[in-house]
Backbone and ligand atoms as CSV (ligand in chain L), in Angstrom:
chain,resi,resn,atom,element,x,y,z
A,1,UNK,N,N,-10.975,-11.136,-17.300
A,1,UNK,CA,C,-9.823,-10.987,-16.402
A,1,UNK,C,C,-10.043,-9.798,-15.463
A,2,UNK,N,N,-10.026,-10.156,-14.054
A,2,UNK,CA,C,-10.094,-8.986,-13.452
A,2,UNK,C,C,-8.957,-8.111,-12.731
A,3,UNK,N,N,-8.969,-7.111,-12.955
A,3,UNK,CA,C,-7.454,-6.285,-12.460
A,3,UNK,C,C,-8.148,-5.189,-11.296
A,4,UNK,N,N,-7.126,-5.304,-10.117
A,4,UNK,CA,C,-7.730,-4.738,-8.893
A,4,UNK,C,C,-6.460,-3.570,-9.112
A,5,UNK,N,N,-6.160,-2.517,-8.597
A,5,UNK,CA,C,-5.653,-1.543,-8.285
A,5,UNK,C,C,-5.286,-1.812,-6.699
A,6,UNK,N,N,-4.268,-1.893,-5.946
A,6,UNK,CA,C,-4.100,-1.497,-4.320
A,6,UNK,C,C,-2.745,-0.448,-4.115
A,7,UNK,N,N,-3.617,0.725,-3.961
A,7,UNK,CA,C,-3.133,2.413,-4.197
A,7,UNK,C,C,-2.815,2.485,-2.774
A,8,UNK,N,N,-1.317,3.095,-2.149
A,8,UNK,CA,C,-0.744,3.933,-1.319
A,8,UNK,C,C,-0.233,4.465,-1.424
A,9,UNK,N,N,0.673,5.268,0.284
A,9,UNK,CA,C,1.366,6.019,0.304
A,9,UNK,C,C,2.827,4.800,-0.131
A,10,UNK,N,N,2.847,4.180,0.876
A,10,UNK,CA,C,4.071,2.645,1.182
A,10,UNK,C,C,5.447,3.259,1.865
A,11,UNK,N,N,4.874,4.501,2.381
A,11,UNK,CA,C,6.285,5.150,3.092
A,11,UNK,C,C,6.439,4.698,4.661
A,12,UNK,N,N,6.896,3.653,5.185
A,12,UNK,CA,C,7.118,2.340,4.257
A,12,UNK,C,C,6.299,1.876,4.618
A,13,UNK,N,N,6.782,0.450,3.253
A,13,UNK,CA,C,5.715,-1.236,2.889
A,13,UNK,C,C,5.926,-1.379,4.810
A,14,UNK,N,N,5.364,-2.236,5.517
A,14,UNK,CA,C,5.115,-3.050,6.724
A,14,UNK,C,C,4.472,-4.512,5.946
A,15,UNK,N,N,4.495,-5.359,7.292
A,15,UNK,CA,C,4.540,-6.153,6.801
A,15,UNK,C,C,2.438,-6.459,6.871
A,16,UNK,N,N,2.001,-5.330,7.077
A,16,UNK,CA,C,1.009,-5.485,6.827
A,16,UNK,C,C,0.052,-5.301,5.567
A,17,UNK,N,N,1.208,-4.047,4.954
A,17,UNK,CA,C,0.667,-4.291,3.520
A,17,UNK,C,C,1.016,-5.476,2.906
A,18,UNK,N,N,1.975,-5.711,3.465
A,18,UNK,CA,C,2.280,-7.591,2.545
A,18,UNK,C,C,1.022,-8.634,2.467
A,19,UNK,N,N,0.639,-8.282,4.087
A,19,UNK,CA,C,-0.142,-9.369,3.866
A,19,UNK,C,C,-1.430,-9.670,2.835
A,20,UNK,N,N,-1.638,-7.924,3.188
A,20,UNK,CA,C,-2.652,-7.406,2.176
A,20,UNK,C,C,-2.841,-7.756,0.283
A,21,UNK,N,N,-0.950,-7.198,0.025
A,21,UNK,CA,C,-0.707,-7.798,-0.922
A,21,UNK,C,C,-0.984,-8.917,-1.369
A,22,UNK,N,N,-0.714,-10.119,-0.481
A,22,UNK,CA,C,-0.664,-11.366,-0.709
A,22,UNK,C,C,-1.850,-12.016,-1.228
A,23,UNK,N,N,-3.041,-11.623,-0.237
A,23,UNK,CA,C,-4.048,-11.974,-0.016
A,23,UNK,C,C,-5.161,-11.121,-1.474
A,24,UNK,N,N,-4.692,-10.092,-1.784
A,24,UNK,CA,C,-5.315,-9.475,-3.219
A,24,UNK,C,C,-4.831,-10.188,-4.216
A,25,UNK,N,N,-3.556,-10.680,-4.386
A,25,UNK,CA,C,-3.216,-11.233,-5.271
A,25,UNK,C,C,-3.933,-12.747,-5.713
A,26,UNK,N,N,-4.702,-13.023,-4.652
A,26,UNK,CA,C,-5.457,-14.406,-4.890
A,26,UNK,C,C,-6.892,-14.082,-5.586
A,27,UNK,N,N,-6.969,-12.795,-4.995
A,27,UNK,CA,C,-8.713,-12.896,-5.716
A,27,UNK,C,C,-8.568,-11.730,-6.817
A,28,UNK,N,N,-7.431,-10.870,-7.475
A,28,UNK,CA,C,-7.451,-10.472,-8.789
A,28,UNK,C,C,-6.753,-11.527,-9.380
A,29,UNK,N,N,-6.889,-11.310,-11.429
A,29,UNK,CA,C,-6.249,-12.150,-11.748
A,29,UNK,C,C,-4.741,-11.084,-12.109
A,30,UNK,N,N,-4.853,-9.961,-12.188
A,30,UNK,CA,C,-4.147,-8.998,-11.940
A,30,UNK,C,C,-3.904,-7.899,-10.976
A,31,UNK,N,N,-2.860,-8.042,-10.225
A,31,UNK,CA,C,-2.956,-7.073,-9.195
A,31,UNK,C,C,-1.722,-6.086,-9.332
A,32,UNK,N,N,-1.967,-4.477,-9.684
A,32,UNK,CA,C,-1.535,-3.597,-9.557
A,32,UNK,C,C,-0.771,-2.897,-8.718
A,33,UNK,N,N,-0.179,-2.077,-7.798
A,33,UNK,CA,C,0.564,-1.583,-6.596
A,33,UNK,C,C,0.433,-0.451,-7.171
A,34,UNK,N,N,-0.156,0.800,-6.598
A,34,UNK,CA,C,-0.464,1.585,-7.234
A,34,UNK,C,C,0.749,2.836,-6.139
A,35,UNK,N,N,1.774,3.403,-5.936
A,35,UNK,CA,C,2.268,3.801,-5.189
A,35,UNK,C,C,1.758,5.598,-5.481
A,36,UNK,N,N,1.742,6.379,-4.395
A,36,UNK,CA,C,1.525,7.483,-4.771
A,36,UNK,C,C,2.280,8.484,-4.729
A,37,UNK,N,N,2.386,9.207,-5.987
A,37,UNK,CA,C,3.820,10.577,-5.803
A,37,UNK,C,C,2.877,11.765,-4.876
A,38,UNK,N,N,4.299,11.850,-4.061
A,38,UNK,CA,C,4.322,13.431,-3.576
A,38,UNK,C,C,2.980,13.089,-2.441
A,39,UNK,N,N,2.791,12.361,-1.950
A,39,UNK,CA,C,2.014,11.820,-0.514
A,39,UNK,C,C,2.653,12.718,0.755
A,40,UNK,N,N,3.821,13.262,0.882
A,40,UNK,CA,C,4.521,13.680,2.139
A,40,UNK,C,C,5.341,14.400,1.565
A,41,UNK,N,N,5.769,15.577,2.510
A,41,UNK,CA,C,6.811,16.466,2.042
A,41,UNK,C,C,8.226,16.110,2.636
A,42,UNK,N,N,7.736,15.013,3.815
A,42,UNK,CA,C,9.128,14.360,4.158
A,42,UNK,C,C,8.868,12.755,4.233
A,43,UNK,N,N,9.237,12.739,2.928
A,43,UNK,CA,C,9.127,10.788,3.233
A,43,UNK,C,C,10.568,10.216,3.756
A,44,UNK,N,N,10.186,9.166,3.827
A,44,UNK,CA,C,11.375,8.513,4.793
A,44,UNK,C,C,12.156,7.839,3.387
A,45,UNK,N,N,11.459,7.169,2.142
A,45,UNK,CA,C,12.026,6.544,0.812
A,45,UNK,C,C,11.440,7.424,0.020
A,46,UNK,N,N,12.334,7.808,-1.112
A,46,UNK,CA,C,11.562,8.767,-2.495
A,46,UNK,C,C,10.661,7.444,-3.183
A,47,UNK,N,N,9.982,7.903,-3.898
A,47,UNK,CA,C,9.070,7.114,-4.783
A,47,UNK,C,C,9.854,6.031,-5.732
A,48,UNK,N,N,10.606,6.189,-6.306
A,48,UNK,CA,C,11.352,4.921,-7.349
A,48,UNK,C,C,11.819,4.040,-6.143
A,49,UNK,N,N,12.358,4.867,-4.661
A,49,UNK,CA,C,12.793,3.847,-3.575
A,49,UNK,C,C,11.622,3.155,-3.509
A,50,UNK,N,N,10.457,3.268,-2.941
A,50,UNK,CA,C,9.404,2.812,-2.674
A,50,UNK,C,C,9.300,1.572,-3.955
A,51,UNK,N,N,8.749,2.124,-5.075
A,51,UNK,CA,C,8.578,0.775,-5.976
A,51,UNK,C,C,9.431,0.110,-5.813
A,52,UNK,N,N,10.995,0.358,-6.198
A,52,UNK,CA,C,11.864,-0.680,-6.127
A,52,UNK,C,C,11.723,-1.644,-5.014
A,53,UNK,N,N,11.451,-1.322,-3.815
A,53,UNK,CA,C,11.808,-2.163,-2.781
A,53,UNK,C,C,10.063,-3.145,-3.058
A,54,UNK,N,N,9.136,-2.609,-3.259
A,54,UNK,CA,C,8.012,-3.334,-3.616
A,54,UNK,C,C,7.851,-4.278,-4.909
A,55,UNK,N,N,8.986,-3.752,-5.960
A,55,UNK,CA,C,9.216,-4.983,-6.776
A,55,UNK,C,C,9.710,-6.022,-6.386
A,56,UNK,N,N,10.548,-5.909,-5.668
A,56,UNK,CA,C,11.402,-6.996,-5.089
A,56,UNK,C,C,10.713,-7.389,-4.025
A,57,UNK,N,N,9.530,-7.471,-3.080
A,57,UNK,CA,C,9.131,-7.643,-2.089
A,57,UNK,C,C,7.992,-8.776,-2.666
A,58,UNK,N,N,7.701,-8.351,-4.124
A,58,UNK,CA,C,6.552,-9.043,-4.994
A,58,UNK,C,C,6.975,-9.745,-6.360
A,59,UNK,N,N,8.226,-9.735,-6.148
A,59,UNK,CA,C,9.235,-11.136,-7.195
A,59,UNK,C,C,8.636,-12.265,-7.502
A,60,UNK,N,N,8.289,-12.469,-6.289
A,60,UNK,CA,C,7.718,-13.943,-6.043
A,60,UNK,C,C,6.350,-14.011,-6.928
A,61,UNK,N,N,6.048,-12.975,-6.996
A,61,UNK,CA,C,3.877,-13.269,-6.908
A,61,UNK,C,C,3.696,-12.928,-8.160
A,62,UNK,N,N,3.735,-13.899,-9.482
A,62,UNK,CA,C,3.617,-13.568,-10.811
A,62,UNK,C,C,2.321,-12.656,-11.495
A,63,UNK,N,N,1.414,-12.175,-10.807
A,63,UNK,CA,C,0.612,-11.847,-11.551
A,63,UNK,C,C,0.195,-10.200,-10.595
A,64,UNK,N,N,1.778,-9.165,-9.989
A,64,UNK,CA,C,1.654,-8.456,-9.782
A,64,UNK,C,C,2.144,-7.251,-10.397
A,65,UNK,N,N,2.051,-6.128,-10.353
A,65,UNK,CA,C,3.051,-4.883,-10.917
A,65,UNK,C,C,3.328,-3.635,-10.362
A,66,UNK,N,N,3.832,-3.600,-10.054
A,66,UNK,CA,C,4.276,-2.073,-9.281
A,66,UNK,C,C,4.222,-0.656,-10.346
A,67,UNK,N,N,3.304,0.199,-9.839
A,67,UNK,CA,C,3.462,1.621,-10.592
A,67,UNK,C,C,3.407,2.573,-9.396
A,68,UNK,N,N,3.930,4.051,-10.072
A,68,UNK,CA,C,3.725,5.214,-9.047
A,68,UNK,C,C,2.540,5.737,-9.978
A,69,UNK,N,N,2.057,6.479,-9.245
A,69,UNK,CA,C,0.900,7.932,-9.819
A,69,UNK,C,C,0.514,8.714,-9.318
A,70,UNK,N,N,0.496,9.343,-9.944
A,70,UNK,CA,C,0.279,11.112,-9.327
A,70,UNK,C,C,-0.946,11.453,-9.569
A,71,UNK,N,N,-1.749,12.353,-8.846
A,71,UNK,CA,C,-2.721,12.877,-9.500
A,71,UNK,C,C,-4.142,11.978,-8.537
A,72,UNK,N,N,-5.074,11.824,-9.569
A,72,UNK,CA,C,-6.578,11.313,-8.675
A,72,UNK,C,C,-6.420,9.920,-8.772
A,73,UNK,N,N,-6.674,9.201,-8.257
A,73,UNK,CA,C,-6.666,7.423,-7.995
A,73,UNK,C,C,-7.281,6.962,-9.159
A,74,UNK,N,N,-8.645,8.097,-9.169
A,74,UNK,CA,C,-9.163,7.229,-10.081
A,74,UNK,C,C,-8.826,7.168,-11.922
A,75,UNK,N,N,-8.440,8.350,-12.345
A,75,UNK,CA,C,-7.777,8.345,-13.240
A,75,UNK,C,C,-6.465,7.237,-13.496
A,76,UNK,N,N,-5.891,7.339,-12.164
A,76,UNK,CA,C,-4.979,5.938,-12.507
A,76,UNK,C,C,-5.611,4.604,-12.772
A,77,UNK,N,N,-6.745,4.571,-12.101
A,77,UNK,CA,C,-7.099,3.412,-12.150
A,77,UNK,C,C,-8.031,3.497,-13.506
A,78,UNK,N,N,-8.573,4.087,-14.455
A,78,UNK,CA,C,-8.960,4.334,-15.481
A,78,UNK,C,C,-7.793,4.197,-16.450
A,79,UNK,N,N,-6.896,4.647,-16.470
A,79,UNK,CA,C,-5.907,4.075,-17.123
A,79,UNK,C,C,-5.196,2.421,-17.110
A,80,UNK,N,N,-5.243,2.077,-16.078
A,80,UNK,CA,C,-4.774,1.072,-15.551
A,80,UNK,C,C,-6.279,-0.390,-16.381
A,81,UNK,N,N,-7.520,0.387,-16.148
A,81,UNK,CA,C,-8.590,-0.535,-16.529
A,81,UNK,C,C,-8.862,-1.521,-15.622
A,82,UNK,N,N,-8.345,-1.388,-14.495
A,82,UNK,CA,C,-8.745,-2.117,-13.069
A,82,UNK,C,C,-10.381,-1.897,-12.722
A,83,UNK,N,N,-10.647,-2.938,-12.473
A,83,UNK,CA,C,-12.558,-3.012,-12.281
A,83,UNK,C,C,-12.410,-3.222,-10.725
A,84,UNK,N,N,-11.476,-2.793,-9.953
A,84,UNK,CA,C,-11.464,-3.568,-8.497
A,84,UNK,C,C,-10.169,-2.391,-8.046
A,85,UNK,N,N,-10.710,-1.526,-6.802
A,85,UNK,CA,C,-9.524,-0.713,-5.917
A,85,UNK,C,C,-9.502,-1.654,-4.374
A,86,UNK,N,N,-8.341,-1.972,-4.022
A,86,UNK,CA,C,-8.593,-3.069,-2.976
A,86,UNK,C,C,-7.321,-2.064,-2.033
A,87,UNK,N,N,-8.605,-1.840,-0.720
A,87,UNK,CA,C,-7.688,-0.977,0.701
A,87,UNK,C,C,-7.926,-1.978,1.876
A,88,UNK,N,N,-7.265,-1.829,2.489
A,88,UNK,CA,C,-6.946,-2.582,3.760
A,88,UNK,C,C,-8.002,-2.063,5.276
A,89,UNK,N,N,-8.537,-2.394,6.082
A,89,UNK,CA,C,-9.097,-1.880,6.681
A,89,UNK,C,C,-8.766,-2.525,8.054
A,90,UNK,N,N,-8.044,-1.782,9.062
A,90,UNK,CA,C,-7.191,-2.292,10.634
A,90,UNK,C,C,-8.648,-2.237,11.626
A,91,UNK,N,N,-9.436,-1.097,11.161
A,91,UNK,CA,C,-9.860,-0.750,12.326
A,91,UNK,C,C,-11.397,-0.138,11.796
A,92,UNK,N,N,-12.478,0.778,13.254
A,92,UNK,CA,C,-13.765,1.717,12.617
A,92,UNK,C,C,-12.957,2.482,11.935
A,93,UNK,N,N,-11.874,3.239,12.574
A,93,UNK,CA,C,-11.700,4.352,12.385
A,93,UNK,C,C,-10.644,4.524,10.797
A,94,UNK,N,N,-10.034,3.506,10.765
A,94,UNK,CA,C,-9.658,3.269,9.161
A,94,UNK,C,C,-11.482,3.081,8.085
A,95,UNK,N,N,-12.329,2.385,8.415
A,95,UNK,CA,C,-13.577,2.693,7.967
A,95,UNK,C,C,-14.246,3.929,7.487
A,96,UNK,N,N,-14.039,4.729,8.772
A,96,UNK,CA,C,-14.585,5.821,8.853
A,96,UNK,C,C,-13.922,6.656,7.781
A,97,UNK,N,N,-12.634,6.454,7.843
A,97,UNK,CA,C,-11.934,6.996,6.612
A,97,UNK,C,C,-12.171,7.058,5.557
A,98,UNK,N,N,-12.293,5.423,5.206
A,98,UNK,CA,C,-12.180,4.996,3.975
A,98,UNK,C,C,-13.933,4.710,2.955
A,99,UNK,N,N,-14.881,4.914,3.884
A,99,UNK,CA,C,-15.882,5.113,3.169
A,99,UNK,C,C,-16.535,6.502,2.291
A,100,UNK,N,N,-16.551,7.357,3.172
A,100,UNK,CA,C,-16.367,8.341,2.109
A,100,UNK,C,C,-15.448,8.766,0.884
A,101,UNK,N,N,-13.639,8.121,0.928
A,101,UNK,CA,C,-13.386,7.956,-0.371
A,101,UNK,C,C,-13.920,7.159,-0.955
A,102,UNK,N,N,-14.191,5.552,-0.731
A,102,UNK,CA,C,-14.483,4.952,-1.656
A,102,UNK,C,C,-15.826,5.093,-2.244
A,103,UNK,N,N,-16.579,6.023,-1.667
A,103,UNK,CA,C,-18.093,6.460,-2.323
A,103,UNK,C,C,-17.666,7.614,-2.884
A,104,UNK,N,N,-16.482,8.499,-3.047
A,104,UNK,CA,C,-16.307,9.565,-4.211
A,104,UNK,C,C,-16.022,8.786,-5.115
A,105,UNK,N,N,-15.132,8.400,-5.014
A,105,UNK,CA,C,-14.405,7.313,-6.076
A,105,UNK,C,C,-15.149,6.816,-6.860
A,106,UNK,N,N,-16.466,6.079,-6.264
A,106,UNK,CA,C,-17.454,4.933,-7.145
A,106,UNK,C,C,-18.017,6.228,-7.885
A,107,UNK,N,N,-18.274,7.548,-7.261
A,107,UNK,CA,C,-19.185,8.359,-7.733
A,107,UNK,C,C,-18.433,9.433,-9.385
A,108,UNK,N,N,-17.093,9.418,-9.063
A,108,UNK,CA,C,-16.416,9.883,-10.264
A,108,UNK,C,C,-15.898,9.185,-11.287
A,109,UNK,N,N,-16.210,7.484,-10.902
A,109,UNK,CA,C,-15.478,6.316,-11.987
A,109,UNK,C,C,-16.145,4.651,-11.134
A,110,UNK,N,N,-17.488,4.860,-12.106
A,110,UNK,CA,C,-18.450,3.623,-11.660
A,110,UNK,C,C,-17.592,2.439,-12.108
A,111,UNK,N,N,-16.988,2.461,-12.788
A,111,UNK,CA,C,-16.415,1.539,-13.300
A,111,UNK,C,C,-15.477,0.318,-12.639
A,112,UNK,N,N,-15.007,1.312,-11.332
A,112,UNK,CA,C,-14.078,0.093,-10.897
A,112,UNK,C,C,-15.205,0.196,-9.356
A,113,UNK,N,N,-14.850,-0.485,-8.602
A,113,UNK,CA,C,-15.684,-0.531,-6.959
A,113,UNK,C,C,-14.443,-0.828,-6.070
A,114,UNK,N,N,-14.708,-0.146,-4.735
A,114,UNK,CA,C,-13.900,-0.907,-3.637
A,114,UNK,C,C,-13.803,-2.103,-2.779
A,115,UNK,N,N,-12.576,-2.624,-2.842
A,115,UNK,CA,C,-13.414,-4.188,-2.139
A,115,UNK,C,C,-11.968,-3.579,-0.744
A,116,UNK,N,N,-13.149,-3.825,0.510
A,116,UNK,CA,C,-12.131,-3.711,1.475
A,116,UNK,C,C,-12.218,-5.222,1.867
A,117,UNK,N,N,-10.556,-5.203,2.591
A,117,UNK,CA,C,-9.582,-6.467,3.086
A,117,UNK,C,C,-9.792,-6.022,4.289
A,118,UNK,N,N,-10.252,-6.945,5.466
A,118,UNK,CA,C,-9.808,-7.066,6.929
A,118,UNK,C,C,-8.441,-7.528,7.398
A,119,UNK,N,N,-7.654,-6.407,8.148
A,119,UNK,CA,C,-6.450,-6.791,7.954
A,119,UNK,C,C,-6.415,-8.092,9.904
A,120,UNK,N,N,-5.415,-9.264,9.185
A,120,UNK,CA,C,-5.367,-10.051,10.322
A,120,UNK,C,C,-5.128,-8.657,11.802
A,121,UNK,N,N,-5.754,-9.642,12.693
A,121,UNK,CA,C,-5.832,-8.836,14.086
A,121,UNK,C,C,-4.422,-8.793,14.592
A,122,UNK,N,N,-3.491,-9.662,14.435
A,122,UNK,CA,C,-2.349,-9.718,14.644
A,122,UNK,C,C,-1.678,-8.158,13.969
A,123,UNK,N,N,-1.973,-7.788,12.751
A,123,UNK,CA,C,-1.220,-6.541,11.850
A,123,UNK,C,C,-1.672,-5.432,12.394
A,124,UNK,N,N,-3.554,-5.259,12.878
A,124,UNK,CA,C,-3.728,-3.990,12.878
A,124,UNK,C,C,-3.382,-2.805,13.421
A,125,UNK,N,N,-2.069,-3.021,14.088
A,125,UNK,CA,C,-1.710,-1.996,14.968
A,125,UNK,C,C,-0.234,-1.220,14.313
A,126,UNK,N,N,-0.445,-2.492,13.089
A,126,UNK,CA,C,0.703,-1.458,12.542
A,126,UNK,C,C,0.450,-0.488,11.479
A,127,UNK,N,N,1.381,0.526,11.171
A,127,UNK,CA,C,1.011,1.049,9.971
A,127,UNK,C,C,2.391,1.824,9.603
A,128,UNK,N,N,2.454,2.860,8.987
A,128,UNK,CA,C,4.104,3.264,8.153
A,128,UNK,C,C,3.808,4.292,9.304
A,129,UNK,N,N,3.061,5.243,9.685
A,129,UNK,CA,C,3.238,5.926,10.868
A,129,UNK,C,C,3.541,5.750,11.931
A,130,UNK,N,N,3.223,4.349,12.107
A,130,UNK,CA,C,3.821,4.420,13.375
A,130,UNK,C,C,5.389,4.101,13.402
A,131,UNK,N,N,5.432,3.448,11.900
A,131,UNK,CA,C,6.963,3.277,11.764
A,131,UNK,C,C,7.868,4.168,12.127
A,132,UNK,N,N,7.395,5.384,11.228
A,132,UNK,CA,C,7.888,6.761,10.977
A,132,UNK,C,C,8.306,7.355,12.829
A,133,UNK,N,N,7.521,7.298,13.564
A,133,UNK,CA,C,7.395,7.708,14.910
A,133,UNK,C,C,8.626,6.450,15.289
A,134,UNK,N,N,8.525,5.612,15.261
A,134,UNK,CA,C,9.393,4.403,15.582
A,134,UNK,C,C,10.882,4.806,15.464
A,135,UNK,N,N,10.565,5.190,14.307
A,135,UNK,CA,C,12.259,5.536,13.667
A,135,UNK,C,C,12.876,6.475,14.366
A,136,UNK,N,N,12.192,7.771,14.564
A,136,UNK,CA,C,12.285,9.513,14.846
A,136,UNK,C,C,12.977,8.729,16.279
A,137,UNK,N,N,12.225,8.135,17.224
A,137,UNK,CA,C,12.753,7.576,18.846
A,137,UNK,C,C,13.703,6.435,18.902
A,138,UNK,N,N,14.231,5.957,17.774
A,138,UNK,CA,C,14.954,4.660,17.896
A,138,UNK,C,C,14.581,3.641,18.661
A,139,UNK,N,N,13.120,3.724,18.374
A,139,UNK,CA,C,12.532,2.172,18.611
A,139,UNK,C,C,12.605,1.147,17.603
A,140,UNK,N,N,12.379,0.011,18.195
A,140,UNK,CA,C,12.342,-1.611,17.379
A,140,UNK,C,C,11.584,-1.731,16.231
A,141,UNK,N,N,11.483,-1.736,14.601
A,141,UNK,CA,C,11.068,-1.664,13.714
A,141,UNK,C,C,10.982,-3.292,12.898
A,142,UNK,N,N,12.140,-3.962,13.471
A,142,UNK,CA,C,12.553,-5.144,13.172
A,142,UNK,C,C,11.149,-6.451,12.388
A,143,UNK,N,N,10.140,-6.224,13.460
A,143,UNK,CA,C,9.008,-7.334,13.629
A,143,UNK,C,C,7.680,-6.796,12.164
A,144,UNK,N,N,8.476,-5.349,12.138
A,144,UNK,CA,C,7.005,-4.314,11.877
A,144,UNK,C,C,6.887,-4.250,10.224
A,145,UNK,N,N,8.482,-4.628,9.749
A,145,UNK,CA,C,8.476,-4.319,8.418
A,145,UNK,C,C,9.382,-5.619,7.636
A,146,UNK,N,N,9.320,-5.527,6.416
A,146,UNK,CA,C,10.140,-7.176,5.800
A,146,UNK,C,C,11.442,-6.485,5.677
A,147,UNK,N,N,11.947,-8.047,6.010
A,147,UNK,CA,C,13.327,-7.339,5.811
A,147,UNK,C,C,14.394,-6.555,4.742
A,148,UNK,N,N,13.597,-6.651,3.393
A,148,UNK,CA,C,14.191,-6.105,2.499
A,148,UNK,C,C,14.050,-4.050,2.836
A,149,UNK,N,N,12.936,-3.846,3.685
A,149,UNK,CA,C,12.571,-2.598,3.990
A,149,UNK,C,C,13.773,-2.611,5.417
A,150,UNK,N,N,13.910,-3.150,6.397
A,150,UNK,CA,C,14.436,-3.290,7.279
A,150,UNK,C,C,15.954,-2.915,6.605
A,151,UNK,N,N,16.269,-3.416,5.842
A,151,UNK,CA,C,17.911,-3.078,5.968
A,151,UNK,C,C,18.231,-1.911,5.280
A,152,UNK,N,N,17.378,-1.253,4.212
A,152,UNK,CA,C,17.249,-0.290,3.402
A,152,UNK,C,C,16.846,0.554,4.495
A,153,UNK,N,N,16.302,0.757,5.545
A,153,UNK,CA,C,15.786,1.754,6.452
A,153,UNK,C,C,17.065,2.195,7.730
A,154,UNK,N,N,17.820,0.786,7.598
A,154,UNK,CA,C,18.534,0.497,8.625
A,154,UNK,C,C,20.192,1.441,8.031
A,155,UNK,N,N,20.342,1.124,6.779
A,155,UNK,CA,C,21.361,1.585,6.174
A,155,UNK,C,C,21.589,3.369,6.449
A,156,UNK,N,N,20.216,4.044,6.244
A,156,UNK,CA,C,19.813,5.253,5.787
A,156,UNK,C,C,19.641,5.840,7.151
A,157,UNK,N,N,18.752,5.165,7.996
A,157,UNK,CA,C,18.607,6.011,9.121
A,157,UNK,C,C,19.544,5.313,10.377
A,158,UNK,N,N,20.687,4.533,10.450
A,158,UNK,CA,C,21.220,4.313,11.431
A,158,UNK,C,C,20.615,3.602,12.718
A,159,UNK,N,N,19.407,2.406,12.291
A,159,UNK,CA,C,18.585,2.007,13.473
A,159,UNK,C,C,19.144,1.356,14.631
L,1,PNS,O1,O,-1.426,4.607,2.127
L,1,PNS,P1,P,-2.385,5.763,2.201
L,1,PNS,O2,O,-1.632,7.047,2.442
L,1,PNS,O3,O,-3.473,5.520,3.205
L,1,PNS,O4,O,-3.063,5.862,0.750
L,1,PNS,C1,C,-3.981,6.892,0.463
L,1,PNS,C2,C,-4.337,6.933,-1.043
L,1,PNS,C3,C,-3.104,6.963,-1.890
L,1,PNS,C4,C,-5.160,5.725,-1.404
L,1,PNS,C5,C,-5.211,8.200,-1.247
L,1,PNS,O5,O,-4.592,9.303,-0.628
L,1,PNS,C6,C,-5.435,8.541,-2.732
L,1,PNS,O6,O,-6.134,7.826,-3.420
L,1,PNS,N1,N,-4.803,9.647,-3.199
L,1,PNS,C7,C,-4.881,10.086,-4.567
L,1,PNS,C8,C,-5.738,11.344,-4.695
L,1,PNS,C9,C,-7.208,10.973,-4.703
L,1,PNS,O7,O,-7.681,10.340,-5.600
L,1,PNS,N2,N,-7.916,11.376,-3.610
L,1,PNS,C10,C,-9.307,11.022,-3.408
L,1,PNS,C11,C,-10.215,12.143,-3.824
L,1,PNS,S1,S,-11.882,11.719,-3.489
């Protein structure tokens, strides 16, 4: 049985991590949500907000689970016993990012590997930052995030 780990911030889910979601959930036979504490000193949702709204976003998809964790990824994912960390990749420059973690990572816990996701060309322009910026100017968020995040964002920040 293979169990993938897919570790963020999720301040907030978009609907591009969904897709991401969606699409991990086909090739683990277990897929994890690995949310991360204390990512920002000003998040827009506290962390139990975050899972909660990601449990319910992943109701549907029986063979997922939502956790927070603190601390090094990979220890979570050593706990967790995930043989698979699965990140999303928009762009080079998300690459550029994301290869040097995922070569610490392999290098402090051989055990699990990274499998990067190409995110559809349609998503890559979104991300929770730009949300975040979205929000701060009372721009349109509507298209960018699911609606269970949409009305929870909408309630709180007056969109
Ligand atoms: O959604 P994000 O903010 O791009 O996710 C980044 C995340 C959570 C994957 C990354 O910051 C992370 O793994 N943090 C935990 C600390 C850690 O293990 N850092 C890597 C050290 S080599």
């Amino acid at each position: 049985m293979k169990t993938a780990v897919f570790p963020g911030s999720f301040d907030p889910v978009t609907i591009g991590h969904m897709d991401l979601i969606k699409r991990a959930a086909v090739i683990a036979d277990r897929l994890i949500i690995g949310v991360l504490v204390n990512s920002s000193k000003t998040p827009l949702c506290s962390v139990d907000e975050r899972v909660d709204m990601l449990k319910k976003l992943t109701d549907n998809i029986n063979n997922v689970e939502v956790m927070s964790f603190d601390g090094l990824l990979v220890d979570f994912v050593d706990k967790t016993g995930a043989q698979m960390v699965i990140r999303g990749i928009r762009s080079s420059a998300d690459f550029e990012y994301e290869l040097p973690l995922a070569q610490a990572n392999y290098k402090l816990n051989c055990s699990a590997d990274t499998v990067f996701l190409a995110t559809l060309p349609e998503y890559s322009y979104i991300s929770s930052s730009a949300v975040k910026e979205l929000i701060r100017y009372k721009g349109d968020i509507k298209d960018i995030v699911p609606d269970v995040v949409y009305q929870f964002l909408n309630a709180r920040f007056y969109l």
